[in-house]
C-alpha positions as CSV (number, residue, x, y, z in Angstrom):
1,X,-17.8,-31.1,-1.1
2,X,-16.6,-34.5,0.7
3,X,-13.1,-33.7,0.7
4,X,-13.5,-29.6,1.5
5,X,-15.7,-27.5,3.0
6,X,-16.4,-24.0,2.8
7,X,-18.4,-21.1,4.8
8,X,-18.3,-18.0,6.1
9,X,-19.4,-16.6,9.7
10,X,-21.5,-13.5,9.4
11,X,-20.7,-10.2,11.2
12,X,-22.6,-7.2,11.9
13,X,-20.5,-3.8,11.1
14,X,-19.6,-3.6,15.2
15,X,-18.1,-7.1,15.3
16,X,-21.2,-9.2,16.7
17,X,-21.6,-12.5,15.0
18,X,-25.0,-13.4,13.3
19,X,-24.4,-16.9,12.1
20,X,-22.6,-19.5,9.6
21,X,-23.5,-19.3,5.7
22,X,-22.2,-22.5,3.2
23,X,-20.3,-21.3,0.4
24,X,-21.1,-22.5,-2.9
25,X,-17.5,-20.9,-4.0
26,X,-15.6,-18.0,-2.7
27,X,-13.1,-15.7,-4.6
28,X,-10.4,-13.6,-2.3
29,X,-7.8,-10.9,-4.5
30,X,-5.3,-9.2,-2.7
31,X,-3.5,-6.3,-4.3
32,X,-0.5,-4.3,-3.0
33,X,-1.1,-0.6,-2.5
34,X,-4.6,-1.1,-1.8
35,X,-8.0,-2.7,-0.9
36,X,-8.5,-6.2,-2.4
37,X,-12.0,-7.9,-3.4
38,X,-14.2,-10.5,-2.4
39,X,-16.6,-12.5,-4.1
40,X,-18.7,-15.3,-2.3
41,X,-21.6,-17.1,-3.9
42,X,-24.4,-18.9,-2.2
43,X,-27.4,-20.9,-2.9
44,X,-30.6,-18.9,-3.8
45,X,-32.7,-21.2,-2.3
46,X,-30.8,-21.2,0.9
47,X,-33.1,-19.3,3.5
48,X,-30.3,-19.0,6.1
49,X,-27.7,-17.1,3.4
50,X,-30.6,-14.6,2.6
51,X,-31.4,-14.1,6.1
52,X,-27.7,-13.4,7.0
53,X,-26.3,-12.1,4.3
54,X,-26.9,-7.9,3.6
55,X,-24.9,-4.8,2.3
56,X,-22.1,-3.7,4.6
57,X,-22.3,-7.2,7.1
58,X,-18.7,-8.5,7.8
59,X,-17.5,-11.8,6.7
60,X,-14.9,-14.1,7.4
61,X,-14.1,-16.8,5.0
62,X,-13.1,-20.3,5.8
63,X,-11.8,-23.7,4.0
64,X,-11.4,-26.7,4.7
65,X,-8.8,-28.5,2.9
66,X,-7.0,-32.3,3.2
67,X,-3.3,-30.4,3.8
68,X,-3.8,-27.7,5.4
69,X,-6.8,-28.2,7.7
70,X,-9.2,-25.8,8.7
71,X,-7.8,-22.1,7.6
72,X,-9.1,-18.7,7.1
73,X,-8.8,-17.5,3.6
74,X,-10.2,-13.9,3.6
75,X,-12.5,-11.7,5.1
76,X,-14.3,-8.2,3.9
77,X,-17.4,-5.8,3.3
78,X,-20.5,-7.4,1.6
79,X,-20.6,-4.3,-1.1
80,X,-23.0,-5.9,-3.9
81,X,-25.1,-8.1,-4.6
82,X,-25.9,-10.1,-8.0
83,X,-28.2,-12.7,-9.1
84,X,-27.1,-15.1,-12.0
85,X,-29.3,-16.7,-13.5
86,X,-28.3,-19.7,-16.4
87,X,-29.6,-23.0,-17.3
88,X,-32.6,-22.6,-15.3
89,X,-30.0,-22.1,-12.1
90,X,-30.6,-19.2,-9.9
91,X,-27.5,-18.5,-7.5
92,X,-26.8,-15.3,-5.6
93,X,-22.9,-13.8,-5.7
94,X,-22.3,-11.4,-2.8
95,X,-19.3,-8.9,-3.6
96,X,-17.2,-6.1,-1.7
97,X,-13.9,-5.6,-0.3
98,X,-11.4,-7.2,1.7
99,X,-10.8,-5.9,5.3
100,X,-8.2,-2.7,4.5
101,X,-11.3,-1.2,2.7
102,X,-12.2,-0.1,6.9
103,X,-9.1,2.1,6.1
104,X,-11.4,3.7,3.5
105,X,-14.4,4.5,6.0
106,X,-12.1,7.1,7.9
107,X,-10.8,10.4,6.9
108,X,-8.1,12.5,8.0
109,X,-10.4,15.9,8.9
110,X,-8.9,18.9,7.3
111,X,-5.8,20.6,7.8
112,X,-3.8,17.2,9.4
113,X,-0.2,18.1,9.6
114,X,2.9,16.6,9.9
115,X,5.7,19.0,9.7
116,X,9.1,16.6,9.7
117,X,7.9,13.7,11.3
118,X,9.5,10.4,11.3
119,X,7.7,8.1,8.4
120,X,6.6,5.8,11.1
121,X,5.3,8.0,13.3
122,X,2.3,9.1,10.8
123,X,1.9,5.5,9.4
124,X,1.0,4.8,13.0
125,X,-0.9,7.7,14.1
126,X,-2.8,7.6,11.0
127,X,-4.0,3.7,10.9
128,X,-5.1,3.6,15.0
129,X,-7.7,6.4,14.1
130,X,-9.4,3.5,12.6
131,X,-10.9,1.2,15.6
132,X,-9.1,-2.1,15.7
133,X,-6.4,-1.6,13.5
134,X,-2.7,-1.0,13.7
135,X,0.1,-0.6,11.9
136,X,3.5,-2.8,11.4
137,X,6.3,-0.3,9.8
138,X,9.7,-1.3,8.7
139,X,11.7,1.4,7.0
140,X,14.6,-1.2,6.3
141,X,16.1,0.1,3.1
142,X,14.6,3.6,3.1
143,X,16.9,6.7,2.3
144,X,15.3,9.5,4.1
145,X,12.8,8.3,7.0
146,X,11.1,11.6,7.7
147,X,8.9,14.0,5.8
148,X,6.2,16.9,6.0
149,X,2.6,16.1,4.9
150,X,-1.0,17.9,5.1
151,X,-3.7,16.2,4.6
152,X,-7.4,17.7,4.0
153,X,-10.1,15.3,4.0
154,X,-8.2,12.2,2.6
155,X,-9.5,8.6,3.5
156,X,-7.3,7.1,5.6
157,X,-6.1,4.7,3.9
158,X,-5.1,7.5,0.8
159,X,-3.3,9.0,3.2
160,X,-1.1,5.9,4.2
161,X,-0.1,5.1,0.9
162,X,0.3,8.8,-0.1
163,X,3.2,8.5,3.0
164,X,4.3,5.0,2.2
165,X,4.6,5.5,-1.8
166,X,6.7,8.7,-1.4
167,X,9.2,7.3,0.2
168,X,9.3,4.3,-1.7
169,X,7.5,1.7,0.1
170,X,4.2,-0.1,-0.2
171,X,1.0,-1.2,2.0
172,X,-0.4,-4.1,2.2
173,X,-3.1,-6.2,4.2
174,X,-1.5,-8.5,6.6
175,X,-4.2,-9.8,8.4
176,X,-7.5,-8.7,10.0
177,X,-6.9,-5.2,11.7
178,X,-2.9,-5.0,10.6
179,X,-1.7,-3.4,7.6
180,X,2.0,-4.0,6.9
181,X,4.3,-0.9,5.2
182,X,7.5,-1.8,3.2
183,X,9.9,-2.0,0.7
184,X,8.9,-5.9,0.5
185,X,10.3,-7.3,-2.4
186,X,11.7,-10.5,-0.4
187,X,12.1,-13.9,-2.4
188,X,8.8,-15.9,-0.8
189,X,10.6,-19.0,-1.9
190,X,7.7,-20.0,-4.5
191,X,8.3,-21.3,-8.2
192,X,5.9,-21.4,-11.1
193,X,6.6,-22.9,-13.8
194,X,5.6,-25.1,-17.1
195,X,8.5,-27.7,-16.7
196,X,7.1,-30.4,-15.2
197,X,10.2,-32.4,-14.8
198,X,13.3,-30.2,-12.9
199,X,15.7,-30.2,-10.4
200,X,13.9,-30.1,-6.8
201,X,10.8,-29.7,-8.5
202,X,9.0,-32.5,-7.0
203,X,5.2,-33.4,-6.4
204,X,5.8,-33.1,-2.6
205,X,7.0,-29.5,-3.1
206,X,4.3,-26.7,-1.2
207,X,6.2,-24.4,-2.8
208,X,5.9,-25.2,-6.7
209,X,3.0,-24.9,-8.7
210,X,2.4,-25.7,-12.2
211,X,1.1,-23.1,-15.2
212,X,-2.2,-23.6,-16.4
213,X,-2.5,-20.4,-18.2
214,X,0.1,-17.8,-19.0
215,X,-0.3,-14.7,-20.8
216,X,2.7,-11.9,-21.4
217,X,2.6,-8.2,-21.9
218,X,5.1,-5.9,-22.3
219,X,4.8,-2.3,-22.1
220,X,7.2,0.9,-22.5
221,X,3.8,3.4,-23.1
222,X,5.0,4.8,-19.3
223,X,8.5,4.7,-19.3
224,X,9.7,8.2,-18.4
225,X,13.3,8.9,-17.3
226,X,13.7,12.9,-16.9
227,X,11.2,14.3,-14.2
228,X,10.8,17.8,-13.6
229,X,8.4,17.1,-10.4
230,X,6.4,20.0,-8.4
231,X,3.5,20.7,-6.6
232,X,1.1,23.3,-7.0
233,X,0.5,25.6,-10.2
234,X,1.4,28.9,-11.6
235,X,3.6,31.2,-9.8
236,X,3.4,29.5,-7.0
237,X,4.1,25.6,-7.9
238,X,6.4,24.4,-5.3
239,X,9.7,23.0,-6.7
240,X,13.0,21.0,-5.9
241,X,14.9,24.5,-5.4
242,X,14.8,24.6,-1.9
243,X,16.0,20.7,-1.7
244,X,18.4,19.5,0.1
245,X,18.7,15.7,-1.3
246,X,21.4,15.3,-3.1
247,X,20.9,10.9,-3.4
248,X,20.2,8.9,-5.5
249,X,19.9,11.5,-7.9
250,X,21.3,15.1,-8.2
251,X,19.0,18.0,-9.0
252,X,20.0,19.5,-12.0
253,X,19.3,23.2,-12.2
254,X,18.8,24.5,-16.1
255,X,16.7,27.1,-17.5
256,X,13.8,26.7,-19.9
257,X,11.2,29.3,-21.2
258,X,12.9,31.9,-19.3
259,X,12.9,30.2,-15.8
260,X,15.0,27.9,-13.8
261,X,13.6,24.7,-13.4
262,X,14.9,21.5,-11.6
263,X,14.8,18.1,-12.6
264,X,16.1,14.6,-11.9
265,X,17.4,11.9,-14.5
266,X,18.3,8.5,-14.8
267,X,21.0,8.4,-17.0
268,X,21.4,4.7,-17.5
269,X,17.7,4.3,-18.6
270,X,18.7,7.7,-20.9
271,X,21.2,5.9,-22.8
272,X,19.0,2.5,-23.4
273,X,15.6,4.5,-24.2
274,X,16.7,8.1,-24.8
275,X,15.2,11.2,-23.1
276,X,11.8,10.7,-22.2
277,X,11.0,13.8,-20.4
278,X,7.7,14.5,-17.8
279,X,6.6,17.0,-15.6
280,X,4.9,15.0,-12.8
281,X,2.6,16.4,-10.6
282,X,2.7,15.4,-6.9
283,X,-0.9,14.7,-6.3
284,X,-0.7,15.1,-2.4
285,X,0.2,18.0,-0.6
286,X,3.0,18.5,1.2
287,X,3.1,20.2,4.6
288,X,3.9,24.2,3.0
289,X,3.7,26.5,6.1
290,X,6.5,24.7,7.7
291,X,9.7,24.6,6.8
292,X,10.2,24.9,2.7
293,X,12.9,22.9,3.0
294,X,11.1,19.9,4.3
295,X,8.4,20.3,1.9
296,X,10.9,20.0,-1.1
297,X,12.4,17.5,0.7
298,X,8.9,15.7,0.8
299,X,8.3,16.4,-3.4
300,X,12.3,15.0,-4.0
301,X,11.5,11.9,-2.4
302,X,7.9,11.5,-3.8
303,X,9.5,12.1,-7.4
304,X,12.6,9.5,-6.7
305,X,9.8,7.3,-6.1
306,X,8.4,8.0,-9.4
307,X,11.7,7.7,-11.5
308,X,12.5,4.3,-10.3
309,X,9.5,2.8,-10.8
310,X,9.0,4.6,-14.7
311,X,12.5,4.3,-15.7
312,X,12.0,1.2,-17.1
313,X,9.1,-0.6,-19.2
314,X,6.8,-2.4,-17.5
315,X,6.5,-6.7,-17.8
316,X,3.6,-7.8,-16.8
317,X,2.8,-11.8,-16.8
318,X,-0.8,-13.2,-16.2
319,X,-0.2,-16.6,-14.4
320,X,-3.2,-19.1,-12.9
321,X,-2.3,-22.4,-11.6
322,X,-4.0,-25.5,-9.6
323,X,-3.4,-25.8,-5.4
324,X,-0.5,-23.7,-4.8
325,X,-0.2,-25.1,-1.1
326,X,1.8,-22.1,0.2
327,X,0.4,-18.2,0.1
328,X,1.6,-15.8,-2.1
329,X,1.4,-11.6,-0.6
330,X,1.4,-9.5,-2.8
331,X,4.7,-7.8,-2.7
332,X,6.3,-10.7,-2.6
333,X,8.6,-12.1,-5.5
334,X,7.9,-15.4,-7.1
335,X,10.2,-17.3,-9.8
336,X,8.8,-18.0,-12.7
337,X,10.4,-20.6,-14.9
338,X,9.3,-21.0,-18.4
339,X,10.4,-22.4,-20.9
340,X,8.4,-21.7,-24.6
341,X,9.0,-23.8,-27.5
342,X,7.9,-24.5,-31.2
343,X,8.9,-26.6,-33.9
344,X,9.4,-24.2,-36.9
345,X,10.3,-26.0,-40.5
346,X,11.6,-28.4,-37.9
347,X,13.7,-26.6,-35.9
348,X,12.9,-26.2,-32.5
349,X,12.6,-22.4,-31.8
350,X,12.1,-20.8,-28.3
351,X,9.6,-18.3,-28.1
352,X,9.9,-16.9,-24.6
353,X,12.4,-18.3,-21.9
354,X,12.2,-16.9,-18.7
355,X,13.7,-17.8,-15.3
356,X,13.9,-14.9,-12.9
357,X,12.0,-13.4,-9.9
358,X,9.1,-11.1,-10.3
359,X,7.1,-8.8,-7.7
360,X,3.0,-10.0,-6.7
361,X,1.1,-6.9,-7.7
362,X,-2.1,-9.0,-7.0
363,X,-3.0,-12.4,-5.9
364,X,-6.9,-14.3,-6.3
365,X,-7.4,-17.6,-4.6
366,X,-10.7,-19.6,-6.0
367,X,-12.1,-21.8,-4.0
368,X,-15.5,-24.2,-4.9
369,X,-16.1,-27.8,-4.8
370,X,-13.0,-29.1,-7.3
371,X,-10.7,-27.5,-4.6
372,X,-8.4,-24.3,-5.2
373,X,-6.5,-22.7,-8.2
374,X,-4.2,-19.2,-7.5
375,X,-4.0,-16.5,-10.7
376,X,-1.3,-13.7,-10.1
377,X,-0.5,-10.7,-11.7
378,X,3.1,-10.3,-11.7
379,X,5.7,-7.7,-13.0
380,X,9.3,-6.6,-13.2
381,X,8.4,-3.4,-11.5
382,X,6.7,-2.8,-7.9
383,X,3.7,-0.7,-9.7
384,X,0.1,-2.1,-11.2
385,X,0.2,-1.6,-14.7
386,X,-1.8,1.3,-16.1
387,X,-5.2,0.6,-18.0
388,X,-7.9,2.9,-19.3
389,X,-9.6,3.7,-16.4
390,X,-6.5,4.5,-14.2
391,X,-5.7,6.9,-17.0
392,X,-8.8,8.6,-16.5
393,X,-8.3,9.1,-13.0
394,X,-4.5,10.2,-13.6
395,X,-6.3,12.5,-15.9
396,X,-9.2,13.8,-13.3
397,X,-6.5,14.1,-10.5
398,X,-4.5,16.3,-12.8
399,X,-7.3,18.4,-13.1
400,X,-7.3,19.3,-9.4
401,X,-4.2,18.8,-7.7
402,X,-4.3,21.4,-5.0
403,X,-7.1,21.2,-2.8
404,X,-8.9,24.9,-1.7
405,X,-7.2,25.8,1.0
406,X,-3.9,25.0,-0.4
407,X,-4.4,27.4,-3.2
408,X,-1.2,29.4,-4.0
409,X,-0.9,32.7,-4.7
410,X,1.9,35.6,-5.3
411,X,2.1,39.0,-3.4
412,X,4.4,41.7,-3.3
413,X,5.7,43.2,0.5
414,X,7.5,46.8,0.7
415,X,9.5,47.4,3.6
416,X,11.3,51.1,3.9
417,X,13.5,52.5,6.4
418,X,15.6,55.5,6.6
419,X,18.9,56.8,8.5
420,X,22.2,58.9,9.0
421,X,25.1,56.7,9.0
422,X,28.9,57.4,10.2
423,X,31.5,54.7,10.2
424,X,30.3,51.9,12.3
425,X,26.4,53.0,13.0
426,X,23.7,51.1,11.5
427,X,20.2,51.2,10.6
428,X,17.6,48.3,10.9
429,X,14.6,46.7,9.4
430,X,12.1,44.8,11.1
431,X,9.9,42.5,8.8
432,X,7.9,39.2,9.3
433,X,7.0,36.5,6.7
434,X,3.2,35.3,7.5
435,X,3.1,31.2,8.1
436,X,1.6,30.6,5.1
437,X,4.0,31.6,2.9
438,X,5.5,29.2,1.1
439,X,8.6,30.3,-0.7
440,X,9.7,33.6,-2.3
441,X,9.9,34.5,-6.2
442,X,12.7,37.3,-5.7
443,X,13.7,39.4,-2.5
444,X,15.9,42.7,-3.6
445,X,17.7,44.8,-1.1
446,X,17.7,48.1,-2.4
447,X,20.3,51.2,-0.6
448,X,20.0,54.5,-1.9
449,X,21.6,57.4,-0.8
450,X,19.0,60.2,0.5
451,X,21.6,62.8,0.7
452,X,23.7,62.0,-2.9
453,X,27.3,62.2,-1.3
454,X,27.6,59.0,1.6
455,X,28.3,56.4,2.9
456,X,29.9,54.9,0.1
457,X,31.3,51.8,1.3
458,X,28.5,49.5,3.4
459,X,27.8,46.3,4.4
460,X,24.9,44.3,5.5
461,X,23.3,41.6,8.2
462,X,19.9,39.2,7.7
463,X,19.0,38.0,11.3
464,X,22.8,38.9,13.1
465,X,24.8,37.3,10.5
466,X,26.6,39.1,7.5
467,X,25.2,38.6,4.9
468,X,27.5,40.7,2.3
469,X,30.9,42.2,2.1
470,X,31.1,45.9,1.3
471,X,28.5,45.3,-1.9
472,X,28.3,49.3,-2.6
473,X,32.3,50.0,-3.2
474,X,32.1,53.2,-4.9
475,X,33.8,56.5,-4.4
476,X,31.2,59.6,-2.5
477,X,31.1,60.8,-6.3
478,X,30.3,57.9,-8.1
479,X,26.6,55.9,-8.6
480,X,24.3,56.9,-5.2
481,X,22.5,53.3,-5.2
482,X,22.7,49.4,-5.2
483,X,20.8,46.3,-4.9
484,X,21.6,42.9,-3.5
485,X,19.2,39.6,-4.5
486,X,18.3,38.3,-0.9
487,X,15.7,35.7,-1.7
488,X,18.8,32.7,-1.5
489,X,19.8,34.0,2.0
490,X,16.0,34.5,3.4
491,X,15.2,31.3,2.3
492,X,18.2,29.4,3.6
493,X,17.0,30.2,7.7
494,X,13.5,29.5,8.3
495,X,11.5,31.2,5.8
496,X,8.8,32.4,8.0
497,X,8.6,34.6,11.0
498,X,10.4,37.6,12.0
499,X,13.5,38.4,10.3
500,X,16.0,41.5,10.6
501,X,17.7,43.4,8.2
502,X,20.8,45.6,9.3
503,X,22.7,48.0,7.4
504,X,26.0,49.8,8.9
505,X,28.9,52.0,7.6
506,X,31.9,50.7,6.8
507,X,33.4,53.9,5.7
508,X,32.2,57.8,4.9
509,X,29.0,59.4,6.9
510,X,25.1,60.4,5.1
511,X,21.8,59.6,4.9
512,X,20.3,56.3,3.3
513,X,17.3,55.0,2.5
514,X,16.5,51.1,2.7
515,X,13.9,49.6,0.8
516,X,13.6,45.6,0.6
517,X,10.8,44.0,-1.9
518,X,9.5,40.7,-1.6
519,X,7.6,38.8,-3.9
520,X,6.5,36.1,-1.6
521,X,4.0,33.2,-2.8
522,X,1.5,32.2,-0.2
523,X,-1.4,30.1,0.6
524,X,-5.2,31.1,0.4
């Protein structure tokens, strides 16, 4: 290791440094939406390294190159540790997880709420519960920059990307103790590519790297353009009915088995793939006890999420390369240039061309005695391509999407009153809607005459304001009863608390009775 050097300075969980270990090689992967790995190997032989080294120390990785100097590459958790044995070699390989993995050794508590918050104002109140770590936030580009969120027992770093991913942003390690939240997506001026003789693509160039090893894979298994998106289960899932997003895309309102339900849609990815429909589960919960609104506000933005990163199949390249001088983030877009050729019964016949900019899910940066190569996972879309064992946890989150306390149920409330009306009087109904109620099936407002013979023209108030328009217009002989559906009007104010009902006379005098019936879907 004449021209590099590599080590890594020991820490103990509270930041005290133990000592210096060589590196034999040393493996750093960053990935976008979450913790990255390490993987260090040392000498078994080396007496320092196994006196250092132990589950759960801190490390801090560090090369030495001709370019660039002295640089830290990585740092993490020592989570593992192997012994590899080949050839008669013995050599120990510590691995773990890079730095955000502290996010991971917090949790929220139970019952953390935000209740229309701006996005920023969690992201940082959530990360500087952790000791020593903050929080850089840019909502540049982001529709709707408030939403309601409860959390119950979620690391802290779920909880992060549960905020970030529903409004259409990512997460991603910056540097020890600051995790930075964005749309990302900017152009980090770095081309790959197999052509080894181009325009400006020069030996001198930090920013160019040639392929070593490229592997392709396209996938349309996911792609899903119609979302019908709620939260919950039974009669009490949460939908987008109380809503009031309206952009990018409308909420269409259609009924199916007997029930309304409420989607979005792309249409443009309709037309290109046809109607691929899903009903997607939001795994996290929103806050409920708040305002609905909010919280269907918080499921609409969490599903638009969704939709634009399934409407369209997934690319997904596999690229390694030698000493790519500048670093790559994930969430970052590269180019990739390729040009693939063959000679076919002497024709020359391209077999993939490609020239166009694609998003880092994950970046790993090898380092050992022959220098450094790079391998990145890159796609057309910001998401990490689904394999078999992120299927399986889809599958097991499916299984339990609402945690205990958020468990919904259905009950019905009766509220009567009774009253002599003359033109102009009134009677009134005094009800309250607990907190955790979270929306209501159907409210009917039921007036019967008591006495058979009047009023016969009424109107009606929810909380001061008129609410209806003489909806009982019949003659003193004619039908004695009527009923109004309410639950639109209920729900349109905020839901719970104390609400009033009034009921007056427009014309003729006699007793009524006023029964309203509420099937209202709450939380255990």
């Amino acid at each position: 290791m004449a021209a590099n050097r590599l080590w890594a300075e020991v820490h103990l969980p509270n930041g005290q440094m133990q000592g210096i270990v060589n590196l034999v090689s040393a493996q750093i992967t960053r990935r976008l939406d979450g913790a990255g790995e390490i993987v260090i190997s040392v000498p078994t032989t080396d007496a320092n390294a196994a006196n250092l080294l132990g589950l759960w120390r801190r490390v801090r990785i560090f090369w030495i190159s001709p370019i660039r100097g002295k640089s830290q590459i990585g740092a993490g958790i020592l989570l593992r540790k192997k012994l590899d044995i080949a050839a008669g070699m013995v050599q120990t390989a510590w691995t773990g997880a890079d730095a955000l993995a502290e996010l991971r050794q917090v949790t929220t508590g139970l019952k953390m709420i935000y209740d229309d918050k701006p996005i920023g104002t969690i992201i940082n109140d959530l990360v500087e519960r952790v000791n020593g770590w903050d929080a850089a936030v840019d909502l540049a580009g982001v529709s709707y920059t408030s939403t309601s969120r409860r959390f119950d027992g979620q690391t802290i770093l779920a909880a992060v990307r549960a905020v970030a991913q529903g409004a259409g942003m990512h997460l991603r390690l910056k540097r020890d103790g600051l995790v930075e939240v964005g749309r990302f997506g900017a152009d980090s001026g770095v081309r790959v590519t197999n052509i080894r003789k181009a325009g400006g693509m020069t030996a001198g160039n930090r920013k160019l790297a040639l392929i070593e090893r490229l592997s392709v894979v396209t996938d349309g298994y996911e792609v899903v353009n119609w979302i019908e998106p709620v939260w919950g289960a039974g009669n009490g899932v949460l939908t987008l009915k109380r809503s009031t997003r309206n952009s990018p895309y409308p909420i269409n309102e259609t009924v199916r088995n007997g029930r309304k339900i409420y989607t979005i849609k792309d249409d443009a990815s309709i037309a290109e793939y046809g109607q691929i429909e899903a009903v997607v589960r939001m795994p996290d919960a929103p806050y409920l006890a708040g305002s609905i609104t909010n919280a269907a506000n918080t499921l609409y933005d969490w599903a638009v999420a969704q939709l634009n990163r399934k409407k369209t199949p997934q690319k997904t390249y596999a690229v390694s390369g030698l000493k790519l001088d500048s670093r790559v983030l994930p969430g970052d877009k590269v180019r990739l240039v390729y040009s693939g050729k063959i000679i076919q019964d002497g024709q020359i016949v391209n077999y993939e061309d490609i020239d166009d900019l694609f998003w880092v899910i994950s970046a790993t940066e090898t380092y050992d005695m022959n220098g450094s190569r790079f391998s990145w996972e890159i796609s057309n879309v910001d998401i990490e391509p689904a394999n078999a064992a992120d299927m399986v946890a889809d599958a097991l989150l499916q299984m339990d999407i609402s945690p205990l306390e958020q468990k919904l149920t259905a009950s019905i409330a009766r509220h009567t009153v009774s009253g002599t009306l003359a033109k102009g009087a009134a009677v009134e109904m005094t009800f309250n809607i607990p907190a955790l109620v979270v929306d209501i099936g159907t409210a009917t407002l039921r007036v019967t005459r008591a006495d058979g013979t009047g009023p016969y023209v009424v109107d009606f108030k929810i909380d001061g304001v008129y609410s209806g328009n003489g909806p009982w217009m019949e003659t003193a002989a004619s039908d004695n009863e009527f009923e109004v559906d309410v639950d639109d009007i209920l729900a349109a104010g905020t839901l719970a608390g104390d609400h009033t009902i009034t009921v007056e006379a427009l014309y003729g005098t006699g007793t009524v009775e006023v029964v309203l019936e509420i099937v209202q879907i709450g939380v255990n």
